[in-house]
C-alpha positions as CSV (number, residue, x, y, z in Angstrom):
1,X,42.7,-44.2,-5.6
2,X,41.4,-47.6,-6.3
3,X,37.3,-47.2,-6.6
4,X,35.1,-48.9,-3.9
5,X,32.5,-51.0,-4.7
6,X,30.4,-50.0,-1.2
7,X,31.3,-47.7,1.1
8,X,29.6,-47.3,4.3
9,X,28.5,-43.7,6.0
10,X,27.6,-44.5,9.9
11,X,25.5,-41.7,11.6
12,X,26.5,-41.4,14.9
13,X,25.6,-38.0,16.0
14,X,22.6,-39.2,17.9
15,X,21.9,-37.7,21.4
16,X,20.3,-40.8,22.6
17,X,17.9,-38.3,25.3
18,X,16.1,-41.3,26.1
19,X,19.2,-42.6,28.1
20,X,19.1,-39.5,30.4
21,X,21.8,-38.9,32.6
22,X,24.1,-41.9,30.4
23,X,23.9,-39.9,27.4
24,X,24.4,-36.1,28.8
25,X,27.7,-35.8,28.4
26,X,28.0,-38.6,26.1
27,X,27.0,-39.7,22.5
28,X,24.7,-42.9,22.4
29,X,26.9,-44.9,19.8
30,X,29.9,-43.9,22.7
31,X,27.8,-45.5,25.5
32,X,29.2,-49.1,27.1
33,X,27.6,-51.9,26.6
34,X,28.1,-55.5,27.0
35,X,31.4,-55.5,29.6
36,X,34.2,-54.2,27.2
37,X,32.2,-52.0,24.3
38,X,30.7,-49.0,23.1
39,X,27.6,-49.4,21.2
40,X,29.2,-48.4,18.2
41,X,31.5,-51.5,18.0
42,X,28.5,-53.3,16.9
43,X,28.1,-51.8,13.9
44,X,31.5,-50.9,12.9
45,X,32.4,-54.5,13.2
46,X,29.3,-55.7,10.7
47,X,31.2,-53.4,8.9
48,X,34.8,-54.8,8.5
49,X,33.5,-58.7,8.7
50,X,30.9,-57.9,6.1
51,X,34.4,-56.7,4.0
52,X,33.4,-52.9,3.9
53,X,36.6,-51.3,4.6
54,X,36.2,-48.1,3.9
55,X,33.6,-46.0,6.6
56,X,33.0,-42.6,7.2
57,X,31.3,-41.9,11.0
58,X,29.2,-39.0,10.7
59,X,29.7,-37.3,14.6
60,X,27.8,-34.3,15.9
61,X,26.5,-34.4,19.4
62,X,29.3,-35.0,22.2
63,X,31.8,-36.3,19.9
64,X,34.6,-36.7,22.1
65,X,35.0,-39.9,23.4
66,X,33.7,-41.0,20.5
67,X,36.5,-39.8,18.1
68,X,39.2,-41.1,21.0
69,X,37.7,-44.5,20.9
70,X,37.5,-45.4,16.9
71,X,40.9,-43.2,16.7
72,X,42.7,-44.4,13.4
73,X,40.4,-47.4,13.4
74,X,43.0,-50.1,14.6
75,X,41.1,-52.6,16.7
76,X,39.1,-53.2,13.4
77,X,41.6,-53.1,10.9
78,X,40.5,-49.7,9.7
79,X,43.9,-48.2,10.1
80,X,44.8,-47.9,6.0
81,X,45.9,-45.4,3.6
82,X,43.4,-46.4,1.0
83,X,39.8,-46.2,2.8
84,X,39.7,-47.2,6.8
85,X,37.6,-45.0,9.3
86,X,37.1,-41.2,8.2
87,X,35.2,-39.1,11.5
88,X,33.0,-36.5,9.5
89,X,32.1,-33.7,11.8
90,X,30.2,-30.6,10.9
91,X,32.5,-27.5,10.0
92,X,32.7,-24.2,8.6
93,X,31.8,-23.7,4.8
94,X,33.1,-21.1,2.5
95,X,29.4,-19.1,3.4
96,X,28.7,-20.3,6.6
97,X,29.0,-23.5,9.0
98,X,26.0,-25.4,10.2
99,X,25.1,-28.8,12.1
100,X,23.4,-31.7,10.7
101,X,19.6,-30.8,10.4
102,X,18.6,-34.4,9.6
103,X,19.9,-38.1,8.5
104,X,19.5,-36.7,5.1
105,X,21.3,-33.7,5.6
106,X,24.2,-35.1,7.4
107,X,25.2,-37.3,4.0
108,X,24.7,-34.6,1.9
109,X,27.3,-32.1,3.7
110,X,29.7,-34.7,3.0
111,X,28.9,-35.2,-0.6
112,X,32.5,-34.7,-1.5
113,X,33.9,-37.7,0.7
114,X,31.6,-39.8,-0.7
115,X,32.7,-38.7,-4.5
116,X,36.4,-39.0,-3.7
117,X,35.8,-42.4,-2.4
118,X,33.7,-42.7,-6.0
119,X,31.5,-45.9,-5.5
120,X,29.0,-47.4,-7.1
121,X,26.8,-48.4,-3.7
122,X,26.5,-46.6,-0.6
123,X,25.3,-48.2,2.9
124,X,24.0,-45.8,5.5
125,X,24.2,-47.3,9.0
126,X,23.1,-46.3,12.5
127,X,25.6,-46.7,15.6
128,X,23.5,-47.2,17.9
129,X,22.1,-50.6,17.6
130,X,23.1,-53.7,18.9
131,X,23.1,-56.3,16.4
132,X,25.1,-58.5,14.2
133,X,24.2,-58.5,10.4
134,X,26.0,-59.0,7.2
135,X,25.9,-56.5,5.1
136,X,27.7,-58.0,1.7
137,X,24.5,-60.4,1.4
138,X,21.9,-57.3,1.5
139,X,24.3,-56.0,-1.3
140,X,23.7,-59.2,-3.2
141,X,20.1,-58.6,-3.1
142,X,20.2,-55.2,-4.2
143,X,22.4,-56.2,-7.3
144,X,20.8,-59.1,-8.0
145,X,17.0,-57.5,-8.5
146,X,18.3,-54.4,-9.7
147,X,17.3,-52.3,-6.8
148,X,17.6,-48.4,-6.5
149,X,17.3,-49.0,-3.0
150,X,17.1,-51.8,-0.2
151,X,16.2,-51.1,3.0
152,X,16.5,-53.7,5.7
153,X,13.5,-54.5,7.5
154,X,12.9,-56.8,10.4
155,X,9.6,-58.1,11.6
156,X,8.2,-56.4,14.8
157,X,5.3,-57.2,17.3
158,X,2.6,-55.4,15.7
159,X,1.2,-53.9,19.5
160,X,4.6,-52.2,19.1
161,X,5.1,-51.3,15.4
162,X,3.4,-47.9,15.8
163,X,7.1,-47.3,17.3
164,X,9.1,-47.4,13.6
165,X,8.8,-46.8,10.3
166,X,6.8,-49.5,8.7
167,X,7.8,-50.6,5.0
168,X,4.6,-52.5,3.1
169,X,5.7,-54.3,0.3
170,X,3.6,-56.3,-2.7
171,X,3.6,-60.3,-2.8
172,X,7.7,-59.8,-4.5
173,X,9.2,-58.0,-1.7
174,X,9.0,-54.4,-3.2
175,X,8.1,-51.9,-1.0
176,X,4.8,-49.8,-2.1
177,X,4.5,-47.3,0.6
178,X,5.8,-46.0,3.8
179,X,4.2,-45.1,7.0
180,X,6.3,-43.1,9.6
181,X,5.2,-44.5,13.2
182,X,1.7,-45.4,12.3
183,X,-1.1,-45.4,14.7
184,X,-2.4,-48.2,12.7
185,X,0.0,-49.9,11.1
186,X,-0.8,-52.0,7.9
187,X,2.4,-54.5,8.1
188,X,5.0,-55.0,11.1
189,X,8.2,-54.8,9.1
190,X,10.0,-52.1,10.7
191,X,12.7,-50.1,9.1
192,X,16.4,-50.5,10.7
193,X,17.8,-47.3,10.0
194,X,20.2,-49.8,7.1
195,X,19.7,-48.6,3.7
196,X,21.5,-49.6,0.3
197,X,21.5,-47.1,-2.4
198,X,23.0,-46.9,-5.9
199,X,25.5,-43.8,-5.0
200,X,24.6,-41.3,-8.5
201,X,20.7,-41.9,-7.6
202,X,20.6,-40.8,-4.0
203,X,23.6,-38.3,-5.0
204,X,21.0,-36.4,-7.2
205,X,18.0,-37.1,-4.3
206,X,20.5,-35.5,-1.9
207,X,21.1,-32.2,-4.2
208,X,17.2,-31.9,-5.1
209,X,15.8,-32.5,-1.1
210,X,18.5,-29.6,0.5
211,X,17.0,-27.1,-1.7
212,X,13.4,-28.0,-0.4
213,X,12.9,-25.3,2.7
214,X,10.0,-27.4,4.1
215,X,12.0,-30.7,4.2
216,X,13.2,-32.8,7.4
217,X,16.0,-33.9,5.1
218,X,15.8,-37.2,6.8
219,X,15.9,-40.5,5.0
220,X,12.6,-42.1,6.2
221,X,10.9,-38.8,6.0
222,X,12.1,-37.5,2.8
223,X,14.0,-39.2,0.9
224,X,12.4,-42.7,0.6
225,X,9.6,-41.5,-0.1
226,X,10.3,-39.2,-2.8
227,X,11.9,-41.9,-4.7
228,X,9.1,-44.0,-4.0
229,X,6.7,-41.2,-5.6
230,X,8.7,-41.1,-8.5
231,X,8.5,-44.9,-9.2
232,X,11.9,-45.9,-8.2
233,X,12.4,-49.4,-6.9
234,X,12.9,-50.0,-3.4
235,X,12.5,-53.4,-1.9
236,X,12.9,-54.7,1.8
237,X,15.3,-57.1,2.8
238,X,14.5,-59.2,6.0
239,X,16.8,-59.5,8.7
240,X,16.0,-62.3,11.1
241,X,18.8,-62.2,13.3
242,X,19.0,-60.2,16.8
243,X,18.6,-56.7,16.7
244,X,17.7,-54.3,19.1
245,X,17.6,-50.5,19.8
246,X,18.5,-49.7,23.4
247,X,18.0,-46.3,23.3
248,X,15.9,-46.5,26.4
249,X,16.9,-47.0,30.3
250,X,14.5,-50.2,29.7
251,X,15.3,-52.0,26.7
252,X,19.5,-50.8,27.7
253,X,19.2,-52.7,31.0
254,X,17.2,-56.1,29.6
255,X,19.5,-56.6,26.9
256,X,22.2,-56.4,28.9
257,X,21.0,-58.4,31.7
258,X,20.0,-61.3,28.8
259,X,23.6,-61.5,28.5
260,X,24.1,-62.8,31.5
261,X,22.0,-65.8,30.6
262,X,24.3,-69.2,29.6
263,X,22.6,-68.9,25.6
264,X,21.7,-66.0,25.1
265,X,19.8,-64.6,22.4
266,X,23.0,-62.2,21.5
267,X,25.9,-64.4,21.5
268,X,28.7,-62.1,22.3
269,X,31.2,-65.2,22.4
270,X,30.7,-66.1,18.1
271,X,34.2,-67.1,16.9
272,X,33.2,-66.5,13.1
273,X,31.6,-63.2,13.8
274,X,33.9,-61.5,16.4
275,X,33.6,-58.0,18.1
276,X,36.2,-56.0,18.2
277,X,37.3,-53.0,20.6
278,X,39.7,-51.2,22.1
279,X,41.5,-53.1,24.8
280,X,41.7,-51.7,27.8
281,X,45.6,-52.5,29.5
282,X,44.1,-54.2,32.8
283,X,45.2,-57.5,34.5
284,X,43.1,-60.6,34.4
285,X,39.6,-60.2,37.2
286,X,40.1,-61.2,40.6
287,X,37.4,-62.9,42.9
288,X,38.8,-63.2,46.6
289,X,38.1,-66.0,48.8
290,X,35.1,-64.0,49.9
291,X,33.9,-63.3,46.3
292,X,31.3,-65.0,44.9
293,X,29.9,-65.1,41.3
294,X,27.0,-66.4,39.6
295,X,25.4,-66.0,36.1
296,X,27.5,-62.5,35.3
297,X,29.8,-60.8,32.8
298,X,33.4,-60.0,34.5
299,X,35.5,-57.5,32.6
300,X,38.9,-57.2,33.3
301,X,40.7,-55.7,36.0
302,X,37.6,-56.6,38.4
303,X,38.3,-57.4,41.9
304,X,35.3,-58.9,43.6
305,X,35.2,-59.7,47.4
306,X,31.7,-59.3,48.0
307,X,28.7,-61.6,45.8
308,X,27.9,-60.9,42.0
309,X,24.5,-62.6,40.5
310,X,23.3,-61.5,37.0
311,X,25.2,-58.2,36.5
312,X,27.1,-56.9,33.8
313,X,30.3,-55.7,35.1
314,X,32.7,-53.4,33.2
315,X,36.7,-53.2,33.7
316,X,38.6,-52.4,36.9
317,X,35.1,-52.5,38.9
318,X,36.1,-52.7,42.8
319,X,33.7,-54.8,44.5
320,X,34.2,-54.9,48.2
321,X,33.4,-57.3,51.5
322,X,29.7,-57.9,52.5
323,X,28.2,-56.3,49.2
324,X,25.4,-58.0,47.1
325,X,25.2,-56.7,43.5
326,X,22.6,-57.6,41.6
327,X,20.6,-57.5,38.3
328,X,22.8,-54.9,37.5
329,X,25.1,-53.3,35.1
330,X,28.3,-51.2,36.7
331,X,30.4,-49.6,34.4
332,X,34.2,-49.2,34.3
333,X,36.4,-48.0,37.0
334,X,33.5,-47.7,39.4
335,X,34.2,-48.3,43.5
336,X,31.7,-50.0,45.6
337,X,32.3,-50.1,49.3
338,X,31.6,-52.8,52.0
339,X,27.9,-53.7,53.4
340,X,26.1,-52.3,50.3
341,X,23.2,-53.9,48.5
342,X,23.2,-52.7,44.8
343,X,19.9,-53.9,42.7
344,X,18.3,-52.9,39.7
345,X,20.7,-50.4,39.2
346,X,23.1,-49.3,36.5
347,X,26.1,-47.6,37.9
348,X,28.3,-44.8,35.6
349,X,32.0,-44.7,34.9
350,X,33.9,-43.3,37.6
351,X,31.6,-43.5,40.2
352,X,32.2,-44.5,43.8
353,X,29.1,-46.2,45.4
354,X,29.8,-46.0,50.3
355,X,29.6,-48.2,52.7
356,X,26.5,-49.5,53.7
357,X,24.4,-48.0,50.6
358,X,21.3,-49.8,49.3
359,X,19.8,-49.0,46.1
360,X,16.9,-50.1,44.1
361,X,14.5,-50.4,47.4
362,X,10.5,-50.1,47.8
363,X,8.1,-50.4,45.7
364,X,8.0,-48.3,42.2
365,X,7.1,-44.7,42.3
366,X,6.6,-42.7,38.6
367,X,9.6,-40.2,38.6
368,X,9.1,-36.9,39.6
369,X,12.1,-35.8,37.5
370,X,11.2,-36.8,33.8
371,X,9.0,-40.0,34.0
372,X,9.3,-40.0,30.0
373,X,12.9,-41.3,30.3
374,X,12.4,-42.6,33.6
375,X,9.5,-45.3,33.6
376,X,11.2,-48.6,35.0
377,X,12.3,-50.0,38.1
378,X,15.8,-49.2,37.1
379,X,18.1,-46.7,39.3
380,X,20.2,-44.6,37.1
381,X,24.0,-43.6,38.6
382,X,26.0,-41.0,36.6
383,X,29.2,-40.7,35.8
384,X,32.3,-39.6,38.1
385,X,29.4,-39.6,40.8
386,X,30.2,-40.0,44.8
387,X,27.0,-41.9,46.4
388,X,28.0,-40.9,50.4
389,X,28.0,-44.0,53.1
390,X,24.4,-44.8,54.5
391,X,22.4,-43.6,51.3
392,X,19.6,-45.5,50.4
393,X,18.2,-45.2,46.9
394,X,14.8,-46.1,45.9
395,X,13.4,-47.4,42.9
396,X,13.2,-45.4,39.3
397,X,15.9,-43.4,41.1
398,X,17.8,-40.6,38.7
399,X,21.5,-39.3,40.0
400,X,23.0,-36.8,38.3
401,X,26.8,-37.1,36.7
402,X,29.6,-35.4,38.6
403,X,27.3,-35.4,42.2
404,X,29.5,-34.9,45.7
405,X,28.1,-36.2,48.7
406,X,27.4,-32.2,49.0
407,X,24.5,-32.4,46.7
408,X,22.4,-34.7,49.0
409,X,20.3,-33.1,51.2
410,X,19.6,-36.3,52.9
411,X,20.5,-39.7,52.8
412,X,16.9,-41.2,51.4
413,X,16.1,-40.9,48.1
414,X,12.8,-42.7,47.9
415,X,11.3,-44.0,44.3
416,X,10.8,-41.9,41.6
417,X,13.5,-39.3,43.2
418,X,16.5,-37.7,41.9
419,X,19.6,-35.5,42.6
420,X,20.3,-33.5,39.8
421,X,22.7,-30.6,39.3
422,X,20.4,-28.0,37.0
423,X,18.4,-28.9,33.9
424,X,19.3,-32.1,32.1
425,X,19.1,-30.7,28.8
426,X,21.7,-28.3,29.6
């Protein structure tokens, strides 16, 4: 086998528990996002227009649509004999099988695809970020000065900085210490999850930190600094591009809905950095003579005889007669029926939305279900969920995936409610 110069290892076993109900039966890097995509396609197209062809995706949590979607890697031109997309999953070991304990641990247990693949760099990624970035320049920089490590950074709002892993570097760019969500942070360049390491250096970090019993085995916790204690040299590399984590209901829904917007701040529709996907087999998007459209995303497939204004809407959506959807984001093969008023809401695949349903009404109420995922004005609708004719949702409404009309014990949800069917976590 031909050596690689980089290889890339993409964690993508996240549960992504801020997302609720979108993420319970789902893995966040598997979650849609942006009309045709999974959040994953973000980063696994950095990948192949950065010319890393050769990725393993580290899966733990909910795997399964995941591994259907990147498949044998085709829609990226991952599909080869010598590297393309490897899925890495936890299995059984001669002594015993266990699941991925941290970031750390995750590369480690796959020490031996990494040696067959024999390169000189390694680039661990995250999936679930939105974000375009490449990569071969941050390899550049790590050559060029030498570096045992590079760790992207990008420059945060310091009122929110106490959120990430904060990297303060000297006047050169090195980085001299690491503080893990600070309560008073000393810079605001946040880590990205994106680090560059010479392979045989993190190799023997790897091998040393799984033998420590009162380790996290995580990069930021463990390993950085470690090598950092031991004088190694690790320096940031800014990214000022877009980037965002929409690992909550909140920053998920106003991402999305600044797509809508005629520049937006992510431009989906770059020529010389494409996104690429899985595409789904539906006809071109209808809009009837009672349709009407403004400011939105229209996947294929769509037929829209009702009105459309700054909503994300996902393939073979159904749309029907008299209904206003707005500020909204309704994924794939989702029904809504005729007289409904959908706002501030993001719908689930699968779902079918009545008659005469209004959702995202009132005034915001905390929710009485789990107000740490659920602390916006944003209605959440599950997956393969039936909403029954007349229902009126409030705001900072949760619905549960897989819920009948059978489920509702009445027809008024107000804000801050929820249907659910048992614990969330279960």
């Amino acid at each position: 086998m031909i050596r690689k110069e980089i290889i890339a290892l993409l964690l993508a076993g996240g549960q992504g528990s801020r997302l609720g109900v979108l993420t319970k039966n789902l893995a966040k890097p598997a979650v849609l996002y942006g009309g045709k995509y999974r959040i994953i396609d973000f980063t696994l197209s950095n990948c192949i227009n950065s010319g890393i062809d050769t990725i393993g995706v580290l899966t733990q949590y909910q795997p399964l649509q995941l591994n259907k979607h990147i498949g044998i890697g085709k829609p990226w031109d991952l599909d080869r004999m010598n590297g393309g997309v490897t899925i890495l999953a936890p299995y059984m070991k001669t002594e015993r099988g266990e699941w991925y304990s941290g970031t750390a641990d995750a590369v480690f247990q796959n020490i031996h695809y990494v040696d067959e693949m024999n390169p000189k760099y390694v680039i661990i990624l995250s999936g679930d970020h939105v974000y375009k970035m490449n990569y071969a320049k941050m390899l550049e920089e790590h050559k060029a000065r030498k570096a045992d490590a590079t760790i992207s950074v990008i420059d945060v709002p310091y009122e929110e900085a106490s959120r990430y892993g904060i990297m303060n570097t000297d006047g050169e760019g090195n980085i001299i210490e690491f503080e893990e969500k600070p309560q008073n942070p000393k810079s605001t360049l946040a880590s990205m999850g994106i680090y560059i390491f010479t392979w045989e250096l993190l190799r023997e970090y790897l091998i040393n930190d799984h033998v420590k019993c009162d380790s996290n085995h995580d990069f930021g916790r463990n390993i950085i600094p470690a090598m950092l204690d031991d004088g190694k040299k690790l320096i940031a590399y800014r990214f000022e591009g877009y980037w965002r984590d929409v690992g909550t209901i909140k920053t998920f829904w106003e991402s999305q809905m600044n797509l809508t917007e005629r520049v937006p701040d992510f431009n989906m529709f770059d020529p010389y950095w494409r996104i690429f996907s899985p595409n789904p087999i539906y006809p071109a998007h209808f809009i009837s003579d009672t349709g009407h459209v403004e400011t939105s995303v229209i996947a294929e497939g769509c037929m829209i005889y009702g009105t459309v204004r700054n909503s994300v809407i996902f393939p073979g959506v159904t749309i029907n007669k008299d209904t206003v959807v707005e500020n909204s984001i309704i994924m794939s093969d989702t029904l809504i029926g005729a007289n409904s008023e959908i706002r501030y809401t993001i719908v689930g695949e699968n779902s079918v939305i009545g008659n005469n349903v209004k959702t995202g009404e009132g005034e915001f109420a905390p929710s009485t279900y789990n107000p740490k995922v659920y602390n916006c004005d944003i209605t959440v609708i599950g997956s393969n969920t039936v909403v029954p004719n007349n229902t009126v949702l409030g705001k900072n409404v949760v619905i549960d995936n897989y819920i009948t009309p059978h489920d509702f014990s009445t027809n008024v949800i107000p804000s801050g409610g929820f249907v659910m069917k048992g614990d969330e976590n279960s």
